[in-house]
N, C-alpha and C positions, 0 to 999 in steps of 0.2 A: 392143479399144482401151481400153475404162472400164476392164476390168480391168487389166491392162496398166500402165494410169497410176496405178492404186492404190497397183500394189505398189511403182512407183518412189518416193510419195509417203510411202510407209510407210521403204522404205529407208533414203532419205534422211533423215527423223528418226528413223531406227535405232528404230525401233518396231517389234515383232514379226509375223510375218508363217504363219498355219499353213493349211495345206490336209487337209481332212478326207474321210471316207469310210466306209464299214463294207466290209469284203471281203464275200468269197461264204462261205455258211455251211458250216461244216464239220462232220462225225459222227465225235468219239470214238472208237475201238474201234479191233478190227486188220480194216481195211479197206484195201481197193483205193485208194493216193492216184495220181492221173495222174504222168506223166512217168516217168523212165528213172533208174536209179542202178546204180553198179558194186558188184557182189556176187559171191562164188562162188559160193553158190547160192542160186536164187530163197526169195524171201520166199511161203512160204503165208499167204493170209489169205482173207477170210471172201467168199465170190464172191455174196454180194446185199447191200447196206444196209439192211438189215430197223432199223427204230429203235428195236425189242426187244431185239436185240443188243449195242446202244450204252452207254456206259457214260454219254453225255451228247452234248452238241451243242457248238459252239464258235462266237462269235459275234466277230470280229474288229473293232474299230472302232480305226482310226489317223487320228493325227494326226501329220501329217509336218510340222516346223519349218524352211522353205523357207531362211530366211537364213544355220540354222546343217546345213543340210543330213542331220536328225535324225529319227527316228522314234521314234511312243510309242505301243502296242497294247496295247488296253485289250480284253480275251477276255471276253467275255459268256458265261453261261451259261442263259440266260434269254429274251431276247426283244430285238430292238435297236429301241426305241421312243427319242421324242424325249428323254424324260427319261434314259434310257440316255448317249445320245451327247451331251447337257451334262453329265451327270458324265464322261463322259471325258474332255472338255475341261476341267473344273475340274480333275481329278487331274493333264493337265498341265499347266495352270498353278502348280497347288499345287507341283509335283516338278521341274520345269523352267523355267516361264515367270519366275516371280517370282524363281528365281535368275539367269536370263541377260539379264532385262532389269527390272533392279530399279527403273530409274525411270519406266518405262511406265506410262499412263496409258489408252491404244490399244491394241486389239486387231484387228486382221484375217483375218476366216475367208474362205477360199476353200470353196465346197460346189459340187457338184452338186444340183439343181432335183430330184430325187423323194428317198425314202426319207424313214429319220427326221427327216433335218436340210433337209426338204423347205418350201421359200418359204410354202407356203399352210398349213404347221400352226402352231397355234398358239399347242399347249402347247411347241414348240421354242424361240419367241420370249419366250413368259413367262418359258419356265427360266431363259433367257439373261439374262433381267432381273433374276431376282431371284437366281439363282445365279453369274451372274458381274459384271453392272453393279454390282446392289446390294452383293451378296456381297464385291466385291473393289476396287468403287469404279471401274472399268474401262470407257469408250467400245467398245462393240464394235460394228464395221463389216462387215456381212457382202456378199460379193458370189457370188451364186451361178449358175452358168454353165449355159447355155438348155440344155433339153433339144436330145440327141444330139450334144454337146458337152463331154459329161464325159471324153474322151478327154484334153483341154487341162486338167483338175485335177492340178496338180501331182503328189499322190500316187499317181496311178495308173500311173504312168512311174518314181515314183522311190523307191517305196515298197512296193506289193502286188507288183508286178510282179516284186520282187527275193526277199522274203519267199517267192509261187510256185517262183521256180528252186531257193529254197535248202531246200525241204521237200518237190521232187516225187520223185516214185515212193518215198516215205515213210510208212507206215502212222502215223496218228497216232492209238497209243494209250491214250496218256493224256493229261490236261493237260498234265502235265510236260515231257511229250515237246513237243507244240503251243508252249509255251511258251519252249522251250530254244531250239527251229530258230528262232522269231520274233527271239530277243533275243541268234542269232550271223548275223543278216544282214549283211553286207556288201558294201561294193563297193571297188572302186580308185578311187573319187574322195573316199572315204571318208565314206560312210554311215553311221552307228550308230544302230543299235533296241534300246530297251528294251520292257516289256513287264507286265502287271499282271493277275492275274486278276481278275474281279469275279463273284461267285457272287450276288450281291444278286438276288430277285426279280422284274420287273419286269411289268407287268400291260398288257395291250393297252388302248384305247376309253377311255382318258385324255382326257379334254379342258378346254378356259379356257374359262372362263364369260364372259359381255359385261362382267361388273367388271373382273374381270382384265385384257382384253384392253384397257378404257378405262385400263386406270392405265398402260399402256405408255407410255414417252417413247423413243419412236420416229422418227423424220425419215427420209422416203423419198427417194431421187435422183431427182433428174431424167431420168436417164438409164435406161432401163428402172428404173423405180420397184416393179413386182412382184417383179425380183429385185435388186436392190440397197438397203439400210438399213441405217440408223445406230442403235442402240439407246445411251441415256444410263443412269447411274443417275440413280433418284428426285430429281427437284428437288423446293420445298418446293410447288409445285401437289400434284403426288403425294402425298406425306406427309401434306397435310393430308385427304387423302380416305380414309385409312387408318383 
């Protein structure tokens, strides 16, 4: 029902609205993908996942734009940590956001409660602070949905789920490949994915220090307060502790 009324609240001042997630991880190479596809004749490929064999790993993070019924898959090749998946989000903002909703001021994420973009970490929330409050001057609202609930994230119905039908029984060999099936997804209600590599680094056992976490300007709900907050940018409290 919180969430729920968010998003009407968001709607109605035509303020942006994205639901986020990281897929399941995928192995590079010519390997075994599930599902069925029509062919004359079978595709040989490599009958174990040995990750010696691999030419890499492929780490899916999407951000599906609920209003404009859009998707944006940012391909990891590295590790999907917090600071991974706010760069994702900045890149759509940077590629999409700020062109479709140029006088926004708000932002609203839909997550699920584990993983990178998980309630209790902390370097997720700093990122968020400094890389898109501060960064871009942007209110962001995030509402993140109880464990064993993540069925009800948007993207997982309207985005990976379609992304699976339209690359299974697909060996995927290279990025390229990974890349192409993600960004010819479609549906008949009219769906579009784009799509980005990102080869950058990224390093596990990251953490915010008690400074960090004190310069947050944060506002918790009322309403389950561990997964619902408000992140601002820097007022001049902030600032001045800098």
């Amino acid at each position: 029902m919180f969430i729920a009324a968010k998003r009407r609240q968001f709607e109605t001042a035509d303020l942006p609205i994205i639901s986020i997630d990281g897929k399941k991880r995928e192995i590079i190479g010519n390997f075994k993908n599930a599902g069925r596809t029509w062919r004359r004749k079978a595709r040989e490929v490599k009958d174990h996942d040995f990750p010696s064999d691999a030419i890499g790993v492929a780490l899916p993070y999407g951000i599906y734009d609920v209003r404009r019924n859009a998707g944006f898959v940012v391909v990891g090749t590295s590790r999907e940590t917090p600071e991974f998946a706010v760069d994702a989000i900045e890149s759509w903002w940077c590629r999409y956001g700020q062109k479709h909703y140029p006088a926004a001021t708000e932002l609203l994420i839909l997550a699920d409660s584990g993983g990178a973009n998980s309630p209790r970490c902390r370097v997720w929330k700093c990122d968020l602070q400094q890389k898109l409050c501060n960064g871009y001057g942007l209110r962001v609202t995030v509402c993140h949905y109880p464990p064993g609930a993540s069925k009800w994230n948007p993207i997982e119905h309207r985005l990976f789920s379609e992304v699976s039908k339209n690359w299974q029984g697909v060996p995927l060999e290279t990025y390229d490949v990974a890349l192409n099936y993600i960004s010819t997804t479609k549906t008949k209600t009219g769906l579009t994915v784009s799509t980005k590599l990102n080869s950058k680094t990224y390093e596990k056992g990251q953490t915010a220090t008690d400074e960090e976490m004190d310069l947050l300007n944060v506002r918790v709900h009322k309403t389950q307060p561990e997964w619902n907050y408000t992140i601002k940018p820097y007022g001049q409290k902030q600032l001045r502790k800098l």
